[in-house]
Structures are given as C-alpha cells and as structure tokens.
DRENDO-1510 file (C-alpha; in Angstrom, 1 decimal, always signed):
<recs>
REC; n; res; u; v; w
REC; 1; UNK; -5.4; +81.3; +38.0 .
REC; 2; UNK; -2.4; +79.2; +37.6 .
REC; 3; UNK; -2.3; +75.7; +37.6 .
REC; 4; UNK; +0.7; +74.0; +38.6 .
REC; 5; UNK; +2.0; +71.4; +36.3 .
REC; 6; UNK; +3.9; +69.3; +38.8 .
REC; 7; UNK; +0.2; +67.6; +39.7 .
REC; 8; UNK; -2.5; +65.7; +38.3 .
REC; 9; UNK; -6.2; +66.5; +38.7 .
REC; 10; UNK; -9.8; +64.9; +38.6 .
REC; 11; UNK; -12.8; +65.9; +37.0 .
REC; 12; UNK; -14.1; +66.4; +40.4 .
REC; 13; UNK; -11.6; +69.3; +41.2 .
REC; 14; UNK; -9.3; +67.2; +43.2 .
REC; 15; UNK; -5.4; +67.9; +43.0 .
REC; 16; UNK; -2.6; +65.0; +43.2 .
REC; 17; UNK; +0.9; +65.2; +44.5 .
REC; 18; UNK; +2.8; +62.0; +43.7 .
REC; 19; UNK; +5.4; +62.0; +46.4 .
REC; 20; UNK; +9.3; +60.5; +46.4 .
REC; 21; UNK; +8.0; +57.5; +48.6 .
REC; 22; UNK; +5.3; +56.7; +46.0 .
REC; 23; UNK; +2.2; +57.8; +48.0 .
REC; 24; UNK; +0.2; +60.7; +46.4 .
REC; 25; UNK; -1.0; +64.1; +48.9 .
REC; 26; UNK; -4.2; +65.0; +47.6 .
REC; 27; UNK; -6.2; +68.4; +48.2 .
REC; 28; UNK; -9.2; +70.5; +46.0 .
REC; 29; UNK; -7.7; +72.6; +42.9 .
REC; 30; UNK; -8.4; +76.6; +43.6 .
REC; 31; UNK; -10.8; +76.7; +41.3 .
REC; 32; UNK; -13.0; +74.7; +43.7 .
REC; 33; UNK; -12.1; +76.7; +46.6 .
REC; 34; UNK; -13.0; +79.9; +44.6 .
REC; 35; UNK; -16.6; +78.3; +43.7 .
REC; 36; UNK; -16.9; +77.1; +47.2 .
REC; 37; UNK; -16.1; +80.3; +48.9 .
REC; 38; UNK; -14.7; +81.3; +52.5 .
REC; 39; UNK; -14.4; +77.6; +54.1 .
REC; 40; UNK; -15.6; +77.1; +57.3 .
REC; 41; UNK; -15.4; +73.5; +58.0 .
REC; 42; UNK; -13.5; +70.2; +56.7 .
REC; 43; UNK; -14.3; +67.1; +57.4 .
REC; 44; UNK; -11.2; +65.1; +57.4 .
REC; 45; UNK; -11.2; +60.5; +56.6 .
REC; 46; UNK; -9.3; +58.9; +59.1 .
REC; 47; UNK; -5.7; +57.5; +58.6 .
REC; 48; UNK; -6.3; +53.5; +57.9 .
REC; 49; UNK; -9.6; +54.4; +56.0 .
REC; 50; UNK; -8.9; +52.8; +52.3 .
REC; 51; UNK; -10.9; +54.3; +49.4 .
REC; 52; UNK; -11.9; +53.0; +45.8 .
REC; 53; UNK; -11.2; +55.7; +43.0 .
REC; 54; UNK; -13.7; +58.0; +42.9 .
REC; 55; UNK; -15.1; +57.2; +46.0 .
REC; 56; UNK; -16.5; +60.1; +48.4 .
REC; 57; UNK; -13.9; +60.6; +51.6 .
REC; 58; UNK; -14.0; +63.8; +53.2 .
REC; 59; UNK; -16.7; +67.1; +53.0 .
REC; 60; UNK; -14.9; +70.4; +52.4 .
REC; 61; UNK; -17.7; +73.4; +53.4 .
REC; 62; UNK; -17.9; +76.6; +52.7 .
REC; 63; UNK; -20.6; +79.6; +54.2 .
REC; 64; UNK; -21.9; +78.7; +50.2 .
REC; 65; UNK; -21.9; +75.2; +50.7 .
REC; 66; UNK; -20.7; +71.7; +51.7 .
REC; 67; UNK; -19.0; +69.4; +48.9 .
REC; 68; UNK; -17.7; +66.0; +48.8 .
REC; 69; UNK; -14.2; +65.4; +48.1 .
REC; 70; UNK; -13.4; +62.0; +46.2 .
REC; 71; UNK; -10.6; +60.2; +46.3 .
REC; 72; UNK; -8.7; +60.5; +43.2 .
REC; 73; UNK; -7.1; +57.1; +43.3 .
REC; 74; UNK; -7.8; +54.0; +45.4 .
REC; 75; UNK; -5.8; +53.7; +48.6 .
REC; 76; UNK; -5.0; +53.5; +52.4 .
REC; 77; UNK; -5.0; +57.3; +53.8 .
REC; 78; UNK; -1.5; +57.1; +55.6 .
REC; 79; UNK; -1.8; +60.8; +57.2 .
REC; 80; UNK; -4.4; +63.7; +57.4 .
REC; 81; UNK; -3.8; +67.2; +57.8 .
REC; 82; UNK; -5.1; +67.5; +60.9 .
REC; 83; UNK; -3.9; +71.7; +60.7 .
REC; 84; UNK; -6.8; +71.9; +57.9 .
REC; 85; UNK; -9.5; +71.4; +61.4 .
REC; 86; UNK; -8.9; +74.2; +63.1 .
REC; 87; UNK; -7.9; +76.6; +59.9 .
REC; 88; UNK; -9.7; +75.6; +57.0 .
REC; 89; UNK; -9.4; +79.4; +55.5 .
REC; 90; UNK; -6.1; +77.7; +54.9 .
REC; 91; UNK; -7.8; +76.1; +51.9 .
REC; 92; UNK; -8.6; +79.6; +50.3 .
REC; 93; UNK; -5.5; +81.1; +50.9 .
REC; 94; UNK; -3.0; +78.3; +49.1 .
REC; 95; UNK; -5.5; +75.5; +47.8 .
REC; 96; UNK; -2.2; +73.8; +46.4 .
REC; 97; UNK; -0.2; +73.8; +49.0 .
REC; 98; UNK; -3.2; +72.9; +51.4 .
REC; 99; UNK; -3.2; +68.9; +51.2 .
REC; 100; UNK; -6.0; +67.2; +52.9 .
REC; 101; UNK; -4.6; +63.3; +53.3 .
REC; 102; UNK; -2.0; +61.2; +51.6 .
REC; 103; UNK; -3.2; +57.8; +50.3 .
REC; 104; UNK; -0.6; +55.0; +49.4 .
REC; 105; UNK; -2.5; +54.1; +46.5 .
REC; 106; UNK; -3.6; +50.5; +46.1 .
REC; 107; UNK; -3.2; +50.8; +41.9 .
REC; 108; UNK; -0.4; +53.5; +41.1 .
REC; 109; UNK; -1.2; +53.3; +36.8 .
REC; 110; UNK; -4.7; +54.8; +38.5 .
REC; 111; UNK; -2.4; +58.1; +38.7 .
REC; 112; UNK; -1.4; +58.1; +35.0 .
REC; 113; UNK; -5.7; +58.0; +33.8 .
REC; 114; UNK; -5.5; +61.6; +35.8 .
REC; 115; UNK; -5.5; +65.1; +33.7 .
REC; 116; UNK; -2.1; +66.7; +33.3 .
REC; 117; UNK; -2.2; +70.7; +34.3 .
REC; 118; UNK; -3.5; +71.1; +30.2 .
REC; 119; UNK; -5.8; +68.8; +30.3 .
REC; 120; UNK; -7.4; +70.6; +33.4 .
REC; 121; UNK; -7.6; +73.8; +31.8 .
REC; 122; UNK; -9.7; +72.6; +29.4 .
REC; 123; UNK; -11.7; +71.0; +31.4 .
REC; 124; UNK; -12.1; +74.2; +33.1 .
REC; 125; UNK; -12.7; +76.1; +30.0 .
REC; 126; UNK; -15.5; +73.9; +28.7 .
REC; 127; UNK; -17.1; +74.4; +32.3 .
REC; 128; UNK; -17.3; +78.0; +31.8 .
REC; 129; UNK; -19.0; +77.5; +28.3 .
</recs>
C-alpha cells in the first residue's frame, strides 16, 4: 500500500488534503477501507455543520461494519461529496482520491500536529504488532 506523501493523516485513519484556497478535503486512508471492507453506505455531515478536532462527523459502513469518521481538524464543512451517496464502492476503489467533505478549518497550525506519510506508516506498523 502506498501512502501518498502530499497529505497528512490522523490516528483515526483519516486523510488531509490542504488545498490552494487554505481549506483541507478530507477522506479515510485505504488502510481503513481495506479493514472496513466493500462499503455500502456513507453517511455524509452537512455543508455549514462546524466540527471540533477529533470530533465524530460522518459514518463510513461497510457489509463488515459501520465506523465513525472524525474530523481531523476543527472547521466549517464548506462542500460534501455528495457522488460518495450513491457510489460509496468509490471509497474502495481510490480511498485517496475519494474525499468526503472539505472543512475551512477554524485553527490551520491544527494541520501541522497531523502525521506526515512516515509517520503514518509507523503507526500502521505498530498496529500490526
């Protein structure tokens, strides 16, 4: 599995995409997607809904099993990916390019406390141990 260095990522699993306007698109890493399974259902916050870091915001479920999705940073949601509704096997086949909402975060340094790509992979390796 490769992880793409361009993004950030939480201990939850979460990916981060800090955009050119200063908003962030945020989606789940494929590692979560591969523990999850064949998704079947997400459930999507609404654009105005503003999250603290960390804070639960949408449900990504699987035929496995349903699991919360927290926002990485604290922010407005600005746009959902409304496609992600009616296709979430999108999720399995490109978890990264897959985003589920864009925030405009509320504190941006909250981006810098996220892992790199390296500090993800070990994360993931001391998960497997």
């Amino acid at each position: 599995m490769s992880i793409p260095t361009d993004l950030k990522y939480t201990k939850s699993h979460e990916w981060v995409k800090p955009e050119a306007d200063g908003n962030v698109s945020v989606g789940i890493t494929d590692h979560a997607q591969e523990l999850l399974g064949d998704m079947v259902f997400v459930e999507l916050p609404q654009v105005g809904d503003t999250f603290a870091q960390k804070q639960e915001c949408a449900v990504a479920e699987s035929v496995k099993a349903a699991a919360d999705v927290y926002s990485p940073v604290s922010g407005e949601v600005i746009e959902v990916n409304s496609a992600l509704v009616d296709n979430p096997e999108n999720i399995n086949q490109d978890a990264f390019g897959s985003w589920l909402f864009k925030l405009k975060p509320s504190n941006p340094a909250e981006i810098d406390e996220l892992l790199d790509a390296d500090g993800y992979q070990a994360l993931l390796d001391s998960e497997e141990h």
